[in-house]
C-alpha positions as CSV (number, residue, x, y, z in Angstrom):
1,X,186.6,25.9,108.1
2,X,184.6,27.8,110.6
3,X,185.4,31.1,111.0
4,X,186.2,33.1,114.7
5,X,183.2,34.2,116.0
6,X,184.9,37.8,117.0
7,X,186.1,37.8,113.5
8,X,182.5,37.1,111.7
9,X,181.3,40.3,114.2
10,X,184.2,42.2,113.3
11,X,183.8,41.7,109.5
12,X,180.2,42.5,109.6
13,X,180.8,46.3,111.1
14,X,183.4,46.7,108.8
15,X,181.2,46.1,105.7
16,X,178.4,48.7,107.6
17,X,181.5,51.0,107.9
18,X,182.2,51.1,104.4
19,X,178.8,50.9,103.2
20,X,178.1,54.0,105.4
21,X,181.3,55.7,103.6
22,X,180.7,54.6,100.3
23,X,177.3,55.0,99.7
24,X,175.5,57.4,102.1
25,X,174.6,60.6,100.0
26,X,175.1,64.2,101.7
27,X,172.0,64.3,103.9
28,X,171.0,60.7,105.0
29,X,167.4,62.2,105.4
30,X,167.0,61.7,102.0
31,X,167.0,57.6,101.9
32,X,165.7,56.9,105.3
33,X,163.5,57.6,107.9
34,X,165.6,59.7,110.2
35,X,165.1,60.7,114.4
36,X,166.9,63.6,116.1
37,X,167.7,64.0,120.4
38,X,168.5,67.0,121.6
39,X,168.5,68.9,125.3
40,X,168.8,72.5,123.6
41,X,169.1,74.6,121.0
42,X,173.1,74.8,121.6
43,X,173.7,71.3,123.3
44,X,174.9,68.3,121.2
45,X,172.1,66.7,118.7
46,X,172.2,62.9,117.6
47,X,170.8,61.9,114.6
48,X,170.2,58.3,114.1
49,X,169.2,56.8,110.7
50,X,167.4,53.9,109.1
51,X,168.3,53.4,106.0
52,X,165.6,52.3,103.6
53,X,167.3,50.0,101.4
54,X,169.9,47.6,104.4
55,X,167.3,48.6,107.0
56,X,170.8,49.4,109.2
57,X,171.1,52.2,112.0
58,X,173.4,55.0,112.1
59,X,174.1,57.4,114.9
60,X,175.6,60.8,113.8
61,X,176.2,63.5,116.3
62,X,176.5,67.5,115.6
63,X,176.8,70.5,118.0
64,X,176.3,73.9,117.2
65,X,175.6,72.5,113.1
66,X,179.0,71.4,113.3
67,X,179.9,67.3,112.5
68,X,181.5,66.0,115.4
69,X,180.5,62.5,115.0
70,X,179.8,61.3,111.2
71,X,177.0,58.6,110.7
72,X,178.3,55.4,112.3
73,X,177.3,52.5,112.7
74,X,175.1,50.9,115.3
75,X,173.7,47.1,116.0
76,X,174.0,44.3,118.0
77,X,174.4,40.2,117.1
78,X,173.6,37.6,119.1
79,X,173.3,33.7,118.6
80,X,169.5,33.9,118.0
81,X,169.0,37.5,116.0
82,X,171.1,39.9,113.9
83,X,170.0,43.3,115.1
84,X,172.2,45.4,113.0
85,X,170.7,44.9,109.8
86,X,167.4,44.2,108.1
87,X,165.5,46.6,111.1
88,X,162.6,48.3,109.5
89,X,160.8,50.8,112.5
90,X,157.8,50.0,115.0
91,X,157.3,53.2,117.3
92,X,159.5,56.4,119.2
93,X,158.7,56.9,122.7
94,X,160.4,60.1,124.4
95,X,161.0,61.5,128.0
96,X,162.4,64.1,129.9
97,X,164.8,62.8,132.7
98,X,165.4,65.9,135.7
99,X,167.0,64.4,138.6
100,X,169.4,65.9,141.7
101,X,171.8,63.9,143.3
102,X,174.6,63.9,145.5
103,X,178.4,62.0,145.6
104,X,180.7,61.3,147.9
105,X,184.0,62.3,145.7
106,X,184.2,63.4,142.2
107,X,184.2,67.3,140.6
108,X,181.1,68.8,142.8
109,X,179.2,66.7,145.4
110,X,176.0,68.1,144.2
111,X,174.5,66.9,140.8
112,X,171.8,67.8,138.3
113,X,171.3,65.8,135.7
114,X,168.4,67.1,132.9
115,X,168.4,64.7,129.6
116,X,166.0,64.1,126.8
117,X,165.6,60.5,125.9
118,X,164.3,58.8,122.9
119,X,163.5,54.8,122.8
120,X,163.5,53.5,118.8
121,X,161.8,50.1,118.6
122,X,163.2,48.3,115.8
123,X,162.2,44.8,113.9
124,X,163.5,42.1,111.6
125,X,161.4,40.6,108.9
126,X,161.9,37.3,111.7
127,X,160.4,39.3,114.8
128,X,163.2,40.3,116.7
129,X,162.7,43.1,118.0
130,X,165.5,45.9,119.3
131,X,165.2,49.1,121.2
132,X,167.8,51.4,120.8
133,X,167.9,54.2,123.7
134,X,169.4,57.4,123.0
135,X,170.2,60.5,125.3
136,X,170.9,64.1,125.2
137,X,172.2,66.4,127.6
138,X,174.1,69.7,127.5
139,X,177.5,67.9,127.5
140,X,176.6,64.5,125.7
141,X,175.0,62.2,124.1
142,X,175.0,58.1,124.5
143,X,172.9,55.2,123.1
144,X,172.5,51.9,124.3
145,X,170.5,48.2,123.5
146,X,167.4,47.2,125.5
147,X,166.8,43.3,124.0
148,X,164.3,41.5,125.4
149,X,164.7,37.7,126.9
150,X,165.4,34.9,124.2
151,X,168.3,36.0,122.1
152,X,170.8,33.9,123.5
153,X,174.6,35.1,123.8
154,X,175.8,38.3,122.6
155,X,178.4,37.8,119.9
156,X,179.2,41.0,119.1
157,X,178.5,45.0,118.4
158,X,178.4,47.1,115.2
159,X,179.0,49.6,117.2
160,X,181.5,52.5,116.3
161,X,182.5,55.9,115.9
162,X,183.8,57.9,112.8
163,X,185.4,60.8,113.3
164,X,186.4,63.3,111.0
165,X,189.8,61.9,109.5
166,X,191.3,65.4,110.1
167,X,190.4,65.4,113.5
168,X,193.1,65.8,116.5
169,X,193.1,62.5,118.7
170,X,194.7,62.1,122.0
171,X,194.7,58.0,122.7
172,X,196.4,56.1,125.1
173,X,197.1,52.4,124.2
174,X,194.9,49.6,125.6
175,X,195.9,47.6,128.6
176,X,194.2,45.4,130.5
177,X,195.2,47.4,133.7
178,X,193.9,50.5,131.7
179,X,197.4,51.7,132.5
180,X,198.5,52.9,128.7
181,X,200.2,56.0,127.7
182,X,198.4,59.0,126.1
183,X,199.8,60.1,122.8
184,X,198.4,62.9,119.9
185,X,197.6,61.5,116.7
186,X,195.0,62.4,114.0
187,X,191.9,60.3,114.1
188,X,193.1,58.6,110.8
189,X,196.6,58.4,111.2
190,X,196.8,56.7,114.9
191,X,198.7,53.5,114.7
192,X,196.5,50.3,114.0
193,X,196.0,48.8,116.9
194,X,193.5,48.8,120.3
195,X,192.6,51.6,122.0
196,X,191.3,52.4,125.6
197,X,187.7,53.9,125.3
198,X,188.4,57.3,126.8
199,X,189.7,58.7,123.8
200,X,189.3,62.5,123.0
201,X,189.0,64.1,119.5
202,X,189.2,67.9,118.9
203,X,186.5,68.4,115.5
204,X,184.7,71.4,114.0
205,X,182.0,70.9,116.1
206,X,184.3,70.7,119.6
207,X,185.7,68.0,121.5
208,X,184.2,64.4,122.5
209,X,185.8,62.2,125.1
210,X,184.1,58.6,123.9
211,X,183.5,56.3,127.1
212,X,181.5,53.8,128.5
213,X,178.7,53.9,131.5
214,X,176.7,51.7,133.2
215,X,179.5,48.4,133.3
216,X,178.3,45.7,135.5
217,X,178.7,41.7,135.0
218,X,176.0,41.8,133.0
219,X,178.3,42.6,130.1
220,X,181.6,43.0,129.1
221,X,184.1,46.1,128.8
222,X,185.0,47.4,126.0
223,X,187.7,48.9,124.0
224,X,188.2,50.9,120.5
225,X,189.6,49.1,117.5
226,X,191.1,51.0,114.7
227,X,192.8,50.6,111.7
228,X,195.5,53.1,110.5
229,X,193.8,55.1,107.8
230,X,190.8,55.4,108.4
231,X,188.6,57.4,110.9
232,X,186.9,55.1,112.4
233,X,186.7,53.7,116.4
234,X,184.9,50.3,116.5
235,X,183.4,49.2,119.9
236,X,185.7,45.8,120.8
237,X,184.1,43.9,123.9
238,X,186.5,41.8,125.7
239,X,184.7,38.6,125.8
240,X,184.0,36.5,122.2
241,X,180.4,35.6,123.9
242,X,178.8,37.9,126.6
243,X,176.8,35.3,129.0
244,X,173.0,36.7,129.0
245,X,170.1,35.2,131.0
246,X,166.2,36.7,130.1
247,X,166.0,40.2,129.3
248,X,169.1,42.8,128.8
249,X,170.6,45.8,128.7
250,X,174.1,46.8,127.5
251,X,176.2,49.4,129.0
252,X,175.7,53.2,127.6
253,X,178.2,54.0,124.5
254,X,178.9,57.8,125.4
255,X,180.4,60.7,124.2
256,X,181.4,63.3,126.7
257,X,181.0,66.6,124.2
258,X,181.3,70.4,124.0
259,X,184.3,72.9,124.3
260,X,187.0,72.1,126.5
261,X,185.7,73.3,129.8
262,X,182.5,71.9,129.2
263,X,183.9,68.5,128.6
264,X,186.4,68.6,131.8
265,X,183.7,69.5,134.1
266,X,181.1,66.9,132.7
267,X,179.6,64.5,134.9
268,X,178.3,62.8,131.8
269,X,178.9,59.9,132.3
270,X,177.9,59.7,136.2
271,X,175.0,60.8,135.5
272,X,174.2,58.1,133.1
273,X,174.5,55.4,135.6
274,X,172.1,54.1,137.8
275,X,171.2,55.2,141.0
276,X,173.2,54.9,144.3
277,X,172.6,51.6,145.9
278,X,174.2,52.5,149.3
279,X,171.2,53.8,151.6
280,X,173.5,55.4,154.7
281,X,176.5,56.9,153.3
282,X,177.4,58.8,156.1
283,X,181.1,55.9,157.4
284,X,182.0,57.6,153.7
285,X,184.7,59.9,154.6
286,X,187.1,61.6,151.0
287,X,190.4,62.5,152.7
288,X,194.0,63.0,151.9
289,X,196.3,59.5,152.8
290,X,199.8,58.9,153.2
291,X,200.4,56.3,151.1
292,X,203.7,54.1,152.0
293,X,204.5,52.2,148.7
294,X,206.8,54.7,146.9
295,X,207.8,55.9,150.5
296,X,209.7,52.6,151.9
297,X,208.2,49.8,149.4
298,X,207.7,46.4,150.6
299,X,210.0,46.3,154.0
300,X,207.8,49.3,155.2
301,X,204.7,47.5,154.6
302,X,206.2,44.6,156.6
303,X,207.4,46.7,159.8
304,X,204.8,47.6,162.4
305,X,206.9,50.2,163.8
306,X,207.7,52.0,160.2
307,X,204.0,52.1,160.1
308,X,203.4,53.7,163.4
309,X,205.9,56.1,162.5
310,X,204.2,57.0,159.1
311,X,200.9,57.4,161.2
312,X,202.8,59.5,163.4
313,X,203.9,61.4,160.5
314,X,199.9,62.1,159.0
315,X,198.2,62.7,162.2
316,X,201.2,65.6,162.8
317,X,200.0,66.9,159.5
318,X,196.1,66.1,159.7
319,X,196.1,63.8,157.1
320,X,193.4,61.6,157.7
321,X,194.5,58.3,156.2
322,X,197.9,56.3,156.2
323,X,197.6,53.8,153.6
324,X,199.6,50.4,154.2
325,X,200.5,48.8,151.0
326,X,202.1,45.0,149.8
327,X,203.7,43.4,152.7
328,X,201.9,43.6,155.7
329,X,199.8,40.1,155.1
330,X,201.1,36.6,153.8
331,X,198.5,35.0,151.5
332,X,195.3,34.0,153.4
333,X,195.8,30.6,152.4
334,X,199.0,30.4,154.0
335,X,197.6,30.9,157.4
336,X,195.5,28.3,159.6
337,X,192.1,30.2,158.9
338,X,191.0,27.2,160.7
339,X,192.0,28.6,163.7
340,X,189.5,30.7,165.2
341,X,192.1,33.1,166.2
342,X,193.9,33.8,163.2
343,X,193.7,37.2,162.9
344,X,195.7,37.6,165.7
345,X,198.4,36.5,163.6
346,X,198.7,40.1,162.1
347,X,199.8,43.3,163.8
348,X,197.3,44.8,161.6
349,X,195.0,45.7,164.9
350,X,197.6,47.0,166.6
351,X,198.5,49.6,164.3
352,X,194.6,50.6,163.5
353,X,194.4,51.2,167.2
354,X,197.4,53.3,167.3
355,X,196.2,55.5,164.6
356,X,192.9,55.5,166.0
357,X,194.1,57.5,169.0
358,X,195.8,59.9,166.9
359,X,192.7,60.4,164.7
360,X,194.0,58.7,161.9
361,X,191.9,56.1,160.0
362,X,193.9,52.8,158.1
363,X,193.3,52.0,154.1
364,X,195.0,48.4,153.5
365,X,196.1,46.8,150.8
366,X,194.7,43.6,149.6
367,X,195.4,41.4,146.4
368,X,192.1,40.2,144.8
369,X,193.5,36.7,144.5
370,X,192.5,36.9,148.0
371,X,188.8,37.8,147.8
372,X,187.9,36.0,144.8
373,X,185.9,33.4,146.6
374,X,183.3,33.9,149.0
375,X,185.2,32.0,151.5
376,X,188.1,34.4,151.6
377,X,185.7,37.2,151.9
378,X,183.8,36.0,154.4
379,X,187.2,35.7,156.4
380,X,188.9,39.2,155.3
381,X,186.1,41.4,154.9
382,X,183.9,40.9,158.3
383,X,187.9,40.8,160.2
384,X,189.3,44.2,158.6
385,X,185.7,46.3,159.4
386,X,185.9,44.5,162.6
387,X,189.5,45.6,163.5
388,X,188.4,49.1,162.6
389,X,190.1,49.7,158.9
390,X,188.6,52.6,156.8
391,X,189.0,50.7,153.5
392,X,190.6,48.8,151.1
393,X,193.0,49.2,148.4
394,X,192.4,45.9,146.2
395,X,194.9,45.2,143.3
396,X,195.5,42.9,140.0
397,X,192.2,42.7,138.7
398,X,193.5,43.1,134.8
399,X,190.7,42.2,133.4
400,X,187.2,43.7,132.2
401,X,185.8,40.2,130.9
402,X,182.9,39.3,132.2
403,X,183.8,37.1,135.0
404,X,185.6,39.7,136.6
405,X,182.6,42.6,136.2
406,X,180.8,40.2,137.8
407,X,183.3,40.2,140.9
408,X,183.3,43.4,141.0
409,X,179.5,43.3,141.8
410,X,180.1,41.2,144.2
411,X,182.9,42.5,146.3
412,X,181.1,45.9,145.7
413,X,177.8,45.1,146.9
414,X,180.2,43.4,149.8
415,X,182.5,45.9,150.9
416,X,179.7,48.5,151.4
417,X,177.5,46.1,153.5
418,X,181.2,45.7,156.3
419,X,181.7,49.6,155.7
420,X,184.7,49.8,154.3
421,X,185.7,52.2,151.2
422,X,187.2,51.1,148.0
423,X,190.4,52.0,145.5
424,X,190.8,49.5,142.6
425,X,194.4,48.9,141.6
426,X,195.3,47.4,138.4
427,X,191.6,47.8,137.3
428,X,189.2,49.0,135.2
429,X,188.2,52.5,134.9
430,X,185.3,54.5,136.5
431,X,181.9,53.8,134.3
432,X,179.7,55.2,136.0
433,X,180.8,53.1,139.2
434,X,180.9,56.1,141.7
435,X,177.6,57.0,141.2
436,X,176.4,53.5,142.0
437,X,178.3,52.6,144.6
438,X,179.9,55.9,146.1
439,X,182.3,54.0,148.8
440,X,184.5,54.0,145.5
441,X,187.0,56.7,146.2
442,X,188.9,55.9,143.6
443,X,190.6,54.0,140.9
444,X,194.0,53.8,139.1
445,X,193.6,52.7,135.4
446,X,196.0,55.2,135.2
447,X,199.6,55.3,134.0
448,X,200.9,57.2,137.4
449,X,203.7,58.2,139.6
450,X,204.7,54.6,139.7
451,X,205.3,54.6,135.7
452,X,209.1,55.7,134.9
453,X,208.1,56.4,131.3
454,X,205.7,58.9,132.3
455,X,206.1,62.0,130.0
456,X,204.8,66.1,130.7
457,X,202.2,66.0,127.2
458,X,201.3,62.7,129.4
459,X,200.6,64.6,132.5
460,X,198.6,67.6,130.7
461,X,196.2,65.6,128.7
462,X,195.3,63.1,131.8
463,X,192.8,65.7,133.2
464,X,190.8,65.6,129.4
465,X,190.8,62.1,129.2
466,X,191.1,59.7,132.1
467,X,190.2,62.3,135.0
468,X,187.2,63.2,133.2
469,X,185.3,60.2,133.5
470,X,185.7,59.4,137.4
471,X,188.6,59.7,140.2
472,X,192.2,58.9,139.3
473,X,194.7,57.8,141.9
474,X,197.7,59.1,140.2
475,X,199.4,59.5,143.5
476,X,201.3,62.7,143.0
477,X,203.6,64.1,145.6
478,X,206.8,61.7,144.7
479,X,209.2,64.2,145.4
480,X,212.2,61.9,146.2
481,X,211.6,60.4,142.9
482,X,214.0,62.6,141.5
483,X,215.3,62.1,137.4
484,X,212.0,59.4,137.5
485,X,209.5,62.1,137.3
486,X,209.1,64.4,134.3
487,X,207.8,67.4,135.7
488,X,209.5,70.0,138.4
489,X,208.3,70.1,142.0
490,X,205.8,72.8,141.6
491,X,203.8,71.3,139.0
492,X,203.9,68.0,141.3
493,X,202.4,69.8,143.9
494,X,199.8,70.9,141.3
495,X,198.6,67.6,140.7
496,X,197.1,67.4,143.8
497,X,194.5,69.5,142.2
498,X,194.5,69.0,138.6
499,X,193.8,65.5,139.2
500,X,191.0,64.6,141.4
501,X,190.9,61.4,143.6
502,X,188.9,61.1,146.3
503,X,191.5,59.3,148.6
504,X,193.9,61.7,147.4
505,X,197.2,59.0,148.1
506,X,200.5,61.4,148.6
507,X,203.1,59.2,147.9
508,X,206.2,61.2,148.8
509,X,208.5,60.1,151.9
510,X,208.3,62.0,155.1
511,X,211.5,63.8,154.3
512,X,210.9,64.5,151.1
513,X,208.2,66.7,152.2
514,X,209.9,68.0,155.0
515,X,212.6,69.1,152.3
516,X,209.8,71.2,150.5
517,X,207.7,72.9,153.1
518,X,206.1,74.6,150.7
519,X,204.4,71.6,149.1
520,X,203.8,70.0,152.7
521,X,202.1,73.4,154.0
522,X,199.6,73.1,150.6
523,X,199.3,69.4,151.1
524,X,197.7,70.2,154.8
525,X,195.3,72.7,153.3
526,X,194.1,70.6,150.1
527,X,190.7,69.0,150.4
528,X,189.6,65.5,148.4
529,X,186.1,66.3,148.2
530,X,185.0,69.2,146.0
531,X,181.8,71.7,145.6
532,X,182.9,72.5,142.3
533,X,185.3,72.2,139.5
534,X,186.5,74.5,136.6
535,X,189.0,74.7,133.5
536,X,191.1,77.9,134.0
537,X,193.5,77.2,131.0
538,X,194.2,74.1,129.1
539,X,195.0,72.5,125.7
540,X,196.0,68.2,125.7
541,X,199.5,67.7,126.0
542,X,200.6,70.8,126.9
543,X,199.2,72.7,129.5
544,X,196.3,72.2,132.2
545,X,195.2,74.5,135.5
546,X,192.0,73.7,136.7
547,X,190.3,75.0,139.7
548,X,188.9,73.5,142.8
549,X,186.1,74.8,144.9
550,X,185.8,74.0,148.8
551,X,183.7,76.3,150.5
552,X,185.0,79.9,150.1
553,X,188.1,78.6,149.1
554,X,189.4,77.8,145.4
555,X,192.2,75.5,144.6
556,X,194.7,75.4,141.9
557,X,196.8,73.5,139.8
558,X,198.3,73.9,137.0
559,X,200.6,71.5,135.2
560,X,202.5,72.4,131.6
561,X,205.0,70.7,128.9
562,X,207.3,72.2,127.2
563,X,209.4,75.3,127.6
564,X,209.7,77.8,130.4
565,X,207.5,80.7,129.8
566,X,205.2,83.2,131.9
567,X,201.8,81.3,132.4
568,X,198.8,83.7,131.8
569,X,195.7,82.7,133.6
570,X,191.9,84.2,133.3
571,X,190.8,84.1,137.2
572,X,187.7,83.0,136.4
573,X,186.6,82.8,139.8
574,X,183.7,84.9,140.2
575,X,183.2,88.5,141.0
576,X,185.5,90.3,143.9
577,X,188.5,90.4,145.1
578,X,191.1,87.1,145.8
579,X,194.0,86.8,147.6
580,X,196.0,84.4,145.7
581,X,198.7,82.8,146.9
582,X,200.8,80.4,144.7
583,X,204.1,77.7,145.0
584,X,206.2,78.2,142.2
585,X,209.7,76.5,141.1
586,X,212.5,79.3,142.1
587,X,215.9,79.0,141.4
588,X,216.7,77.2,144.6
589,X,213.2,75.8,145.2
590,X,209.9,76.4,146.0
591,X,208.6,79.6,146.0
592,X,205.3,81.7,147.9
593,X,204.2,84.4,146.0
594,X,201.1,86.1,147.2
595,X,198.9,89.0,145.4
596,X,194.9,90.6,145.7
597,X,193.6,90.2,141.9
598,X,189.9,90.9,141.0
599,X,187.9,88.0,139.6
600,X,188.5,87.8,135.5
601,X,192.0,89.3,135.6
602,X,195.0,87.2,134.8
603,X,197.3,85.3,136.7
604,X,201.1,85.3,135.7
605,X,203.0,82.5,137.3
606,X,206.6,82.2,136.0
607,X,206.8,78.3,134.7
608,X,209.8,76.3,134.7
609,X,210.6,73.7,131.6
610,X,207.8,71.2,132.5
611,X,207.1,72.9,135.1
612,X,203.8,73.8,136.7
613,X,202.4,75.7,139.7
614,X,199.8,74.9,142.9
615,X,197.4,78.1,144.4
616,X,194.8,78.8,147.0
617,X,192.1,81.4,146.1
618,X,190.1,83.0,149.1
619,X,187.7,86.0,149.1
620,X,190.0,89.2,150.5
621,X,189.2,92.6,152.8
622,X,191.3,94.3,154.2
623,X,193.5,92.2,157.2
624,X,193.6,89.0,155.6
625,X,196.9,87.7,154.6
626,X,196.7,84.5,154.0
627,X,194.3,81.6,152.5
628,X,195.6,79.2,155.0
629,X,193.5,78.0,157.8
């Protein structure tokens, strides 16, 4: 009987696994020929590995000459060559990448990306040849496959991580909306099962967020496989057989390493991608929106005069999106798109011009059943930048097969050629995708403020897993959402800073806010674009207050589990002196406290039971009183 092509693959890295644990000696140098990487004497140093005897590859990684990730294996298959065994080695080539660039959202705007890169060429007795690609930076290191043409299909990876079996794990479950709960495990005792690949481990040698870069429909997405008991990760791709046509390259296997702050600031995995491919991004505008799902659901998405009052509602506040969700359109095929006139069908213009007048731009909702063929985008997408909508909130793409990476090209390359700005809804997760194509605002792959099972250790380890790797549109500011939220009010304001998103979506009701004009006072003041980004405090699962730089001005937001206690900060904001100013929970609601501390000192914010705190930072001399402007 045949067996399962995904099952042959999967066999095969497990026998590499436990030949790596069973009969690799101390130091691999010793029975192979062996290649380091490294940006620095303190930055994260791969080591891969041939050994002599299987002619197999291993990737180990150490920082500071502590193990962080053990010798693992790495190798391809496809139908024509097996390229993770039997390799004996050709030649190294190395370079030094320095680059600048700059984003429309993210952590900072401004980038610098210095890496070391070393290209192993590889052969089998038959001729194939292989060229693994490995680079180093200050806060990572990730490999990838460069095959050239006539392999055929992909069938499968080798790839995978071992971790120390010790090693503190923080894992959400895999889904195909990415939308999985993060939980605390040990790398060997996590539950058998799939895993989403933005998992962090805490080693010896510091933390490592592993994550993918460089995704297109030239591949297929993967995820982590793991069996209870052991240590190991294995790389999982969602199709049986990846589709390749002449030469290829796969995406980037990455791991996002150093001490905590270094890992929640890292760009790592940005700057693996490639290059923007958006020439004039100046119609890309980051901005706070007024989202109307949670608000009024499906009947406000249907009412043009709900709507208008929303928009009403954001250009009071100068918020400068409204966000109309599920509702507003029947399926396109539902209408006579042979009628010339059919967009007149929708009140859709009406309401753009509306908020147009009262400087408000529209984000729309759209399901990608919709724009799945390039007949239904060439109707939507040329209609909505005609009537003047900012962007598009697409949903339901649950799926990173290759088929749908390879619509998300195409509605990418798309959307930025009619000017209109992207969320993805029910989607993958950012690999690298912002860089590329910076209309992206945003994405959800995120279990959010929708989810009713959403816990506080939940909250607290989202900004060192999922927010690491790209924007997240958790769409905090739910305050009517009361006993369906696990956090307080102040820490829900927080999260409009400890997570970044840029089309930061508030998804409280107009009331709501007005009940709390605290939060709706910080919600005018908070920026979606950022210069800068820093971890005040934080361990996963139970406590996170990061730091957010626009212009003079530093944001905060702080979010905890667990008990009440008295939150100590380091304001590590630079030298001087800040006004701070803070919203706290109080015994009958929000609270504004306001004090001058010098840069360094600590904060102290009383913290309720899963509570959490928001703060603006601004330079202070004498007459200023407040950071609001």
């Amino acid at each position: 009987m045949a067996v399962p092509i995904r099952t042959a693959v999967a066999a095969l890295c497990a026998g590499l696994v436990s030949a790596l644990l069973t009969t690799a000696p101390a130091d691999a140098e010793q029975r192979g020929q062996d290649w380091a990487v490294s940006a620095g004497a303190h930055a994260p140093r791969a080591r891969v590995t041939l050994d002599d005897t299987t002619g197999t590859l291993s990737l180990a990684m150490s920082r500071n000459g502590r193990t962080v990730i053990e010798p693992s294996p790495v190798g391809i298959v496809t139908e024509q060559a097996d390229l993770s065994q039997g390799l004996r080695f050709l030649h190294r080539k190395d370079r030094t990448l320095d680059e600048r660039y700059r984003t429309k959202s993210g952590k900072r705007l401004d980038r610098r990306v210095r890496m070391k890169e070393t290209r192993l060429t590889f052969a089998t007795a038959a001729g194939a040849r292989l060229d693994l690609v490995v680079r180093a930076s200050a806060d990572g290191v990730a490999y990838r496959y460069d095959l050239p043409a006539g392999y055929g299909d992909v069938l499968g990876e080798t790839s995978a991580f071992m971790l120390p079996p010790d090693a503190s794990a923080w894992l959400g479950a895999y889904r195909a909306d990415n939308e999985g709960q993060f939980a605390q495990y040990t790398a060997a005792t996590a539950p058998t099962g799939e895993y989403s690949d933005q998992a962090l481990f805490a080693t010896d040698g510091g933390y490592t967020l592993l994550a993918e870069s460089d995704l297109t429909g030239a591949y297929s997405g993967a995820r982590l496989a793991h069996d209870q008991g052991t240590a190991t990760y294995r790389i999982k791709l969602a199709d049986d057989r990846v589709r390749t046509d002449g030469p290829f390259t796969t995406p980037w296997r990455a791991m996002v390493t150093g001490d905590l702050a270094t890992v929640t600031r890292s760009t790592f995995t940005d700057d693996l991608a490639r290059s923007s491919k958006v020439a004039d991004t100046s119609w890309i505008r980051p901005g706070t929106v007024l989202w109307t799902w949670l608000a009024g659901g499906r009947p406000a998405g249907q009412s043009l005069a709900a709507q208008k009052a929303y928009v009403d509602y954001a250009a009071e506040r100068n918020w400068p999106y409204e966000a109309v969700d599920a509702g507003w359109y029947f399926k396109a095929d539902e209408w006579d798109t042979t009628d010339p006139n059919w967009q007149t069908n929708s009140w859709m213009p009406e309401l753009v011009d509306h908020a147009r007048a009262k400087g408000v731009g529209i984000i729309v909702w759209i399901h990608q059943r919709d724009l799945d063929t390039p007949e239904e985008r060439a109707q939507w997408l040329p209609t909505l930048q005609r009537w003047g909508v900012k962007g598009v909130k697409i949903d339901f793409m649950d799926s990173e097969a290759q088929p749908m990476l390879q619509w998300y090209d195409t509605i990418l390359a798309e959307t930025a050629a009619h000017h209109l700005m992207v969320n993805f809804h029910g989607s993958t997760i950012p690999k690298g995708i912002q860089r590329t194509w910076p209309q992206v605002m945003t994405l959800e792959g995120v279990a959010g403020e929708e989810k009713r099972t959403n816990t506080a250790a939940h909250l607290t380890t989202l900004p060192f897993t999922r927010n690491v790797i790209g924007s997240m549109d958790f769409t905090p500011g739910a305050f009517q959402r009361v006993g369906l939220r696990p956090n307080s009010d102040a820490a829900e304001v927080g999260l409009a800073v400890a997570y970044e998103s840029g089309l930061q979506m508030f998804a409280g009701t107009p009331e709501s806010y007005d009940a709390r004009p605290l939060a709706r006072d910080f919600f005018d003041q908070v920026p979606a674009a950022w210069d800068d980004t820093r971890l005040l405090a934080g361990q996963p699962g139970r406590e996170a207050v990061l730091a957010r730089r626009s212009g003079d001005r530093w944001f905060l937001g702080g979010v905890y589990a667990g008990a009440a206690r008295t939150a100590e900060v380091p304001l590590s904001l630079g030298p001087g002196r800040w006004l701070v100013e803070t919203v706290r929970d109080g015994a009958e609601g929000l609270v504004l406290d306001r004090r001058v501390l010098r840069g360094g000192e600590t904060l102290s914010v009383d913290v309720v039971d899963n509570g959490g705190f928001a703060g603006i930072a601004c330079p202070w001399r004498a007459g200023i009183t407040t950071c609001h402007r």
